[in-house]
C-alpha positions as CSV (number, residue, x, y, z in Angstrom):
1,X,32.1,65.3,95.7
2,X,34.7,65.1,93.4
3,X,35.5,61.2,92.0
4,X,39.4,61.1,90.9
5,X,38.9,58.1,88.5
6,X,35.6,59.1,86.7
7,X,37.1,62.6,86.6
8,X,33.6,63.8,87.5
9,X,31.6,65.3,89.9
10,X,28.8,63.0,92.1
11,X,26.3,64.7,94.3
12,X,26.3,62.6,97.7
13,X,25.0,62.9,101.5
14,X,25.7,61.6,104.6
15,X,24.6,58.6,106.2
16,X,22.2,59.6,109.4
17,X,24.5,57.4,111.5
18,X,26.4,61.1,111.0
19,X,24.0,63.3,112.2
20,X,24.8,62.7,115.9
21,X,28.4,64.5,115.6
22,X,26.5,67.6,116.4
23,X,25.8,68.0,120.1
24,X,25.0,70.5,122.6
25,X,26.6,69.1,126.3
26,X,25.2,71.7,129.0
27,X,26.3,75.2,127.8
28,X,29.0,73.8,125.5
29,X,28.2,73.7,121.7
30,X,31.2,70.8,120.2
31,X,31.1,71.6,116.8
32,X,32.3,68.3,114.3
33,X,33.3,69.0,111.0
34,X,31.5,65.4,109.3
35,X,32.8,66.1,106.5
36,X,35.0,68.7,104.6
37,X,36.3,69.5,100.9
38,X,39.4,67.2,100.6
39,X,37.8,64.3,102.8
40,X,38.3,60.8,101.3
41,X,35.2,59.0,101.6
42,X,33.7,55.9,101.1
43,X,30.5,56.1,99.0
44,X,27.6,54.0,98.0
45,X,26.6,54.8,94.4
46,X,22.7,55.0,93.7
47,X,20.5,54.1,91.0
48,X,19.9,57.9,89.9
49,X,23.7,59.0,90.1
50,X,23.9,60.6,93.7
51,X,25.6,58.5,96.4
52,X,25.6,57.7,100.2
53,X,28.9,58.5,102.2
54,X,29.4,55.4,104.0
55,X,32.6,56.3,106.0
56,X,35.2,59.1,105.9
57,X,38.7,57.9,106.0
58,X,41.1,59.5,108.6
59,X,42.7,63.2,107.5
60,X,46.5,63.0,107.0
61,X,46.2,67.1,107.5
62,X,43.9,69.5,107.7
63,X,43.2,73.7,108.3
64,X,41.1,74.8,110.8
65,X,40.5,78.3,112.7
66,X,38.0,79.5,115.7
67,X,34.6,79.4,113.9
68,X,32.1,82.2,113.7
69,X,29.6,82.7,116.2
70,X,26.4,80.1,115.3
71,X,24.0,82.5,115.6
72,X,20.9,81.3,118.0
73,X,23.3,78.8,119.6
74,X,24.3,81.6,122.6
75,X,27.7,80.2,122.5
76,X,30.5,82.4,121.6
77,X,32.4,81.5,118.4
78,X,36.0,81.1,120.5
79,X,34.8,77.8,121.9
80,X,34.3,76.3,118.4
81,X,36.3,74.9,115.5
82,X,35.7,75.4,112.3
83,X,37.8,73.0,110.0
84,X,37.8,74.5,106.5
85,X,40.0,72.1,104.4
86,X,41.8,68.6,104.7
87,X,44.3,66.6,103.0
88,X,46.5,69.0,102.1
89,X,49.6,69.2,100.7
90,X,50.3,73.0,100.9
91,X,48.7,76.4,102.1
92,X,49.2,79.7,100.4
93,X,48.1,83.2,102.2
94,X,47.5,85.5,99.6
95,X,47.7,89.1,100.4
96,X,47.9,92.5,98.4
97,X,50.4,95.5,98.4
98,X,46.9,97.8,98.2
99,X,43.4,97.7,97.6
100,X,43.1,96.4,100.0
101,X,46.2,98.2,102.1
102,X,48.8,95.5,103.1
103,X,48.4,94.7,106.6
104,X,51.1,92.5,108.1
105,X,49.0,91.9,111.5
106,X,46.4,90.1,109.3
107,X,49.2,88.4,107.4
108,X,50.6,87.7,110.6
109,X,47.0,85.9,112.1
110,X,46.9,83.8,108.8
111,X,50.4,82.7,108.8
112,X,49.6,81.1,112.5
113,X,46.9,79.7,111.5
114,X,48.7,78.0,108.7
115,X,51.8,76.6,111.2
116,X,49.3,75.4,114.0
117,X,47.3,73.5,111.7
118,X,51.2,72.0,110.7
119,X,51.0,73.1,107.3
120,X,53.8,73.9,104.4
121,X,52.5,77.8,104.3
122,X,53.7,80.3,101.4
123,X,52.8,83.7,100.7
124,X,51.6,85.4,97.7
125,X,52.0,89.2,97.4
126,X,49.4,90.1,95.0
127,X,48.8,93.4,92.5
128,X,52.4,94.7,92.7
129,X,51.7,96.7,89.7
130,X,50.1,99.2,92.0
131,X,53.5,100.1,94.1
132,X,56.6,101.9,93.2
133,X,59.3,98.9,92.2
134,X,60.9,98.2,95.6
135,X,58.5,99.6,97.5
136,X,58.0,96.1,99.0
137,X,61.7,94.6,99.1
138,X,61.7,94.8,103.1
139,X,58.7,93.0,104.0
140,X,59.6,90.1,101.5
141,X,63.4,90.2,102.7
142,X,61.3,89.8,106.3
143,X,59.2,87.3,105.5
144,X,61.8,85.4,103.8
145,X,64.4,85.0,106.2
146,X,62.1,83.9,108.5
147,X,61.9,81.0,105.9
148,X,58.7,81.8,103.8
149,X,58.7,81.5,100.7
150,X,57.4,85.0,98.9
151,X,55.4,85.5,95.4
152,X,55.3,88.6,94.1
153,X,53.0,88.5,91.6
154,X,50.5,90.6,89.3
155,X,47.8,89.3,87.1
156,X,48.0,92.8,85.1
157,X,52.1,92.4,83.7
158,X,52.3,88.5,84.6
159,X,55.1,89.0,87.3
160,X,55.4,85.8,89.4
161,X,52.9,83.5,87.6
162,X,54.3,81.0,85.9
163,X,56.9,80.7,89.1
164,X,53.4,80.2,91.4
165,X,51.8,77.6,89.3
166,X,54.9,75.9,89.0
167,X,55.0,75.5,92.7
168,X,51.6,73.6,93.4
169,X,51.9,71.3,90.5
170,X,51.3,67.6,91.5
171,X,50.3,69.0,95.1
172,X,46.7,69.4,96.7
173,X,46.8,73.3,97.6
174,X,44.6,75.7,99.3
175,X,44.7,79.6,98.6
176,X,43.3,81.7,101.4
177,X,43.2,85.1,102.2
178,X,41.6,88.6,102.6
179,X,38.4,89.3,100.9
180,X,39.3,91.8,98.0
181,X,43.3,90.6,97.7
182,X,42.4,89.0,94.4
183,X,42.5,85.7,95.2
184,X,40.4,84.6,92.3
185,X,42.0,86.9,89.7
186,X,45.4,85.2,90.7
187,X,43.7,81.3,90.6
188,X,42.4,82.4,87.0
189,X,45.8,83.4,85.3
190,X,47.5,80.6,86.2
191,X,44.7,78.3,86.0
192,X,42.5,79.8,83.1
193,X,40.3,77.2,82.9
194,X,38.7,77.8,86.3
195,X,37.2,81.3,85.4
196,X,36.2,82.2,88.9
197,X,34.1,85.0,89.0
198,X,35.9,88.2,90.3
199,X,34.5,91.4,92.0
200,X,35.4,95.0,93.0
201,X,36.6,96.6,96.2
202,X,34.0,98.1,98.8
203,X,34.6,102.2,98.2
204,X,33.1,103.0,102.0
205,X,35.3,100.0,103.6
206,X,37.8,99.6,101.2
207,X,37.6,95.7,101.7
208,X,36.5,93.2,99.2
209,X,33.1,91.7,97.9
210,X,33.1,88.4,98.4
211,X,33.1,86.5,94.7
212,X,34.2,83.1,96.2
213,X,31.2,81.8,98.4
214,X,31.8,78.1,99.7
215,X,35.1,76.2,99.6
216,X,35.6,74.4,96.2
217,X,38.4,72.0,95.1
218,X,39.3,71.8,91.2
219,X,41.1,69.6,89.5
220,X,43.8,71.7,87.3
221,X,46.4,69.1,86.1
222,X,47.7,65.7,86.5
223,X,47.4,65.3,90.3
224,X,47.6,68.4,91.0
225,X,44.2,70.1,92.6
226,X,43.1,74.0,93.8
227,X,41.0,74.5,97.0
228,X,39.7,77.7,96.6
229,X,37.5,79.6,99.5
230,X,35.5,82.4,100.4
231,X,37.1,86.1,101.4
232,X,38.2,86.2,104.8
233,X,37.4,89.0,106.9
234,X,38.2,88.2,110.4
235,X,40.7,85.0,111.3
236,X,41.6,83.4,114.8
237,X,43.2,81.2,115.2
238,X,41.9,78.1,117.3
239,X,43.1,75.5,120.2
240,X,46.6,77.0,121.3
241,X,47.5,78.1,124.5
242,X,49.1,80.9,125.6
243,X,52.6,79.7,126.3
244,X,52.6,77.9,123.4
245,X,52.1,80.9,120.9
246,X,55.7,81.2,120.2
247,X,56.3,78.2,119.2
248,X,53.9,78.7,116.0
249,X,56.7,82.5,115.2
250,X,59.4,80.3,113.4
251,X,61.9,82.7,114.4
252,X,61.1,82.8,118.2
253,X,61.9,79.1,118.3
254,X,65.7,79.1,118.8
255,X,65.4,81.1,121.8
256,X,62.5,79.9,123.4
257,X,64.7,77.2,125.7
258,X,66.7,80.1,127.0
259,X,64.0,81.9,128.8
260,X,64.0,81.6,132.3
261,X,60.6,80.1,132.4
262,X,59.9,77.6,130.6
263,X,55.7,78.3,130.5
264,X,57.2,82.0,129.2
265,X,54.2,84.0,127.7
266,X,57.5,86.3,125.8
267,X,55.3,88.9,127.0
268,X,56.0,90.7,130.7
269,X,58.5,87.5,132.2
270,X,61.9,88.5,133.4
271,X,64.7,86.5,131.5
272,X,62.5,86.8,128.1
273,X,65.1,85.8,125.3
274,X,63.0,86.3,123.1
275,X,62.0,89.9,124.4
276,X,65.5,90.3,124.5
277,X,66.1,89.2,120.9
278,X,63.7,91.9,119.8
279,X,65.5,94.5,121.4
280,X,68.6,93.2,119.8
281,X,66.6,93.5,116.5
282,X,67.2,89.8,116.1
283,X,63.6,89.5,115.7
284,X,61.6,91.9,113.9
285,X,59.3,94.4,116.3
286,X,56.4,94.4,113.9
287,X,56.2,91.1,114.2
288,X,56.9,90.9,118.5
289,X,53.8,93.5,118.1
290,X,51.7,91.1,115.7
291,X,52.3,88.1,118.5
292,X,51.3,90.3,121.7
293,X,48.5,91.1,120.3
294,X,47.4,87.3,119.1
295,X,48.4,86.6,122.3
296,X,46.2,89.0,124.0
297,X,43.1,87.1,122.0
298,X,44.5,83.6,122.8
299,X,42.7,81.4,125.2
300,X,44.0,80.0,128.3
301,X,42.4,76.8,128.2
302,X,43.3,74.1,126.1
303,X,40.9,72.7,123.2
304,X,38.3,70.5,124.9
């Protein structure tokens, strides 16, 4: 745990009044996150340097997503939340233009993930200095007018860096991703005292080694602080229902009132205007496609 005024780090654990947030109830596993990188905590320093959390304060934010499946458990991973971050003061999705391929449905799944949990989310289009100039111009135009902001950047010629750490100084942000996008590569240019460790790309899956393996804040600057965390490789995300899904698609928003139905899935309902704004091309159809098929994963029930 990292102590802000002894700029140091103090190894603590939990008081066993904690150990009860963990319960099975009949054939429902409720998962509680105790406590996560960001939490503040109250802590009871002992003789030999560790401490004793004696309370966690409330989270002013947080980023969650449906956990993996707990293996042994028999309960499948949908009914769970797995909160990986709190406190935050900003989210960034970084992605690559290829190795690994740009893929704007998984873009799409983190980007969801980032406005449900109700955070500031931004985008970082990483290794540009493997396309043709321009190559790219549409999907940040996209992305952009939908009211994201867009960082091009390459650790190999520089492009976008000093723009990207100027935009999480004094902030608490966390950088998420794809495994292989080069999340830690990126973290290291602009913050070259971290020296993550980096890896290669997976030649049979084309996907990345992980490199990152637990989440990790680091202090970097005068109040300004890096969550960094593993590769992702499959995201969900967790507690919305169905007809709210549109809501969390910024640009679906200003015609979700005008459907005809006002528990409108934007799917198969007569009097869609959102449907109707995608065939106007109003709304983008590769990104209609990325919500029908969230929405085909999404649960009907709400979080319990």
């Amino acid at each position: 745990m990292y102590a802000p005024d002894k700029d140091s780090y103090i190894r603590c654990s939990l008081r066993g009044k904690f150990k009860n947030d963990l319960k099975l109830k009949k054939d429902k596993l409720v998962l509680t996150d105790i406590a996560v990188v960001g939490d503040r905590v109250d802590f009871q320093l002992n003789d030999d340097g560790s401490g004793v959390i004696e309370t966690i304060q409330e989270r002013a934010s947080f980023l969650s997503r449906k956990a993996p499946k707990i293996k042994g458990t028999g309960v499948k991973g949908e009914r769970l939340e797995q909160v990986i971050a709190s406190n935050l003061d900003a989210l960034y999705i970084i992605v690559s233009t290829d190795q690994p391929a740009f893929n704007n449905k998984t873009l799409d799944r983190f980007l969801i993930v980032g406005e449900s949990s109700g955070l500031q989310t931004k985008i970082v289009l990483n290794k540009t200095d493997l396309i043709i100039a321009d190559e790219f111009d549409e999907i940040i135009e996209l992305y952009q007018s939908i009211g994201y902001e867009v960082f091009p950047c390459s650790t190999k010629t520089g492009q976008g860096l000093n723009e990207l750490k100027n935009s999480f100084l004094g902030k608490t942000s966390l950088f998420w991703g794809p495994s292989g996008v080069g999340k830690s590569s990126i973290l290291t240019a602009v913050c070259p005292s971290l020296e993550l460790e980096t890896g290669d790309i997976s030649s049979f899956h084309n996907k990345g080694k992980h490199t990152t393996v637990t989440v990790w804040m680091h202090h970097v600057g005068e109040n300004t602080f890096i969550v960094d965390t593993p590769g992702v490789r499959e995201i969900e995300p967790y507690g919305i229902k169905k007809e709210d899904l549109g809501h969390y698609f910024p640009e679906f928003v200003q015609f979700i009132n005008e459907c005809r139905y006002n528990t409108c899935t934007h799917d198969h309902e007569p009097g869609c205007a959102v449907f109707k704004a995608v065939e106007e091309e109003i709304i983008s159809g590769e990104r209609y496609d990325s919500y029908l098929r969230i929405l085909a994963t999404t649960e009907k029930e709400e979080r319990f």
